[in-house]
N, C-alpha and C positions, 0 to 999 in steps of 0.2 A: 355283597357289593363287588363290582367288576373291577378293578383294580388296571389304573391306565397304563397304554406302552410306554417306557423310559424315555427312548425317541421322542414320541410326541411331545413330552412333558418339558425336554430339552429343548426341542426345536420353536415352541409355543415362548419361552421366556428368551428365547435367542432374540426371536424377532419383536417381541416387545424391548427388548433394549438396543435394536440399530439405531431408533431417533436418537437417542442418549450418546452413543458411540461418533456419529455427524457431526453433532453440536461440540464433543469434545474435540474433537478434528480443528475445528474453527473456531475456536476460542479465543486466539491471539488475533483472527482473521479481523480489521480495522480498530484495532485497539494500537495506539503511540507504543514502539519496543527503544525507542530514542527519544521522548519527552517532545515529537514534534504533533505534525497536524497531519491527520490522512484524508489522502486523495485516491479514488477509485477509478481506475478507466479499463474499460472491458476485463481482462483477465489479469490486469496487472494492478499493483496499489503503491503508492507514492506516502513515502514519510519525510516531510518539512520540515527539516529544524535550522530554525535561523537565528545566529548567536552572533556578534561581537562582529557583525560586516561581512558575514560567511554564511555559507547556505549551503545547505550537506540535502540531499536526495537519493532519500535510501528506494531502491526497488524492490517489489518480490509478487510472489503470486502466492496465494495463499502460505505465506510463511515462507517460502522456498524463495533462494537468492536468485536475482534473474542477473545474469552478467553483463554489464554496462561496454565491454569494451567493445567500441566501435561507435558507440549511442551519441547522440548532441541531443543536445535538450535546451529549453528557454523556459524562466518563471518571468511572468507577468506578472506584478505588482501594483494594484490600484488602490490610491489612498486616497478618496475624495477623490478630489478632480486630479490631484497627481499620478500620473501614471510612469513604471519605469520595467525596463526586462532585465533580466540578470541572464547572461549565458552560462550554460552547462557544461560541462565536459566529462568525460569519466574519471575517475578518481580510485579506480580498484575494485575489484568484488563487486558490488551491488549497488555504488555509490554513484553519484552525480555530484559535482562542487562546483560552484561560484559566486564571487563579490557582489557583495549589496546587503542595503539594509531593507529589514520589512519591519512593517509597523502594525504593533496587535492591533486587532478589527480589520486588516487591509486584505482585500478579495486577489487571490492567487490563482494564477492560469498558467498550467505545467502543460509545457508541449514536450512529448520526447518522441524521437525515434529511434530503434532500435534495429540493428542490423538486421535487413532482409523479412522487416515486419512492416503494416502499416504504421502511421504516425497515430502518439496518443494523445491524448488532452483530458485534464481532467482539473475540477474546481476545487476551492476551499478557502481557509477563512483562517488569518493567523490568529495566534492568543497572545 
């Protein structure tokens, strides 16, 4: 019996494990790292947490902190027929904060923009 190249035999199980290697990359990738709600918009993902009349908006792109300084942003909040925005500002690091309350089941509409990029928007749904 022929007995296969080492090479080969390494290179064959390398590439049957890249999918596995992706998938671990993005594991955190829309999973809550602060107990909020995530929002998706093009390359960037938004984490909602709204506690005690405070609204923290964490940013990143796949894990990675995007830096907020410079950024404005507005959350829309619609409860029923009640509608209300809370303004944004930066807050440090990857952060966005502003007053207001949200109320679980109420539909959220993040507008941010960030320095010397288009504006982004993105939906979700408190808990």
């Amino acid at each position: 019996m022929k007995q296969k190249n080492p090479l080969t035999v390494a290179f064959a199980l390398l590439a049957l494990n890249l999918p596995m290697a992706a998938a671990y990359a993005h594991a955190e990738h829309g999973q809550p790292q602060f107990g909020g709600v995530i929002a998706e918009a093009g390359l960037a993902q938004f984490e909602v947490v709204a506690k005690d009349g405070k609204v923290v908006v964490h940013v990143t792109n796949h894990g990675a902190a995007i830096d907020t300084a410079g950024a404005k942003g507005k959350l829309t909040v619609l409860a029923g027929t009640a509608k209300s925005e809370i303004a944004l500002s930066p807050a440090g690091g990857n952060r966005l904060e502003g007053s207001g309350n949200v109320a679980g089941g109420a539909k959220l509409l993040i507008s941010v923009e960030l320095p010397k990029q288009k504006p982004l928007q993105a939906r979700a749904v408190a808990r």
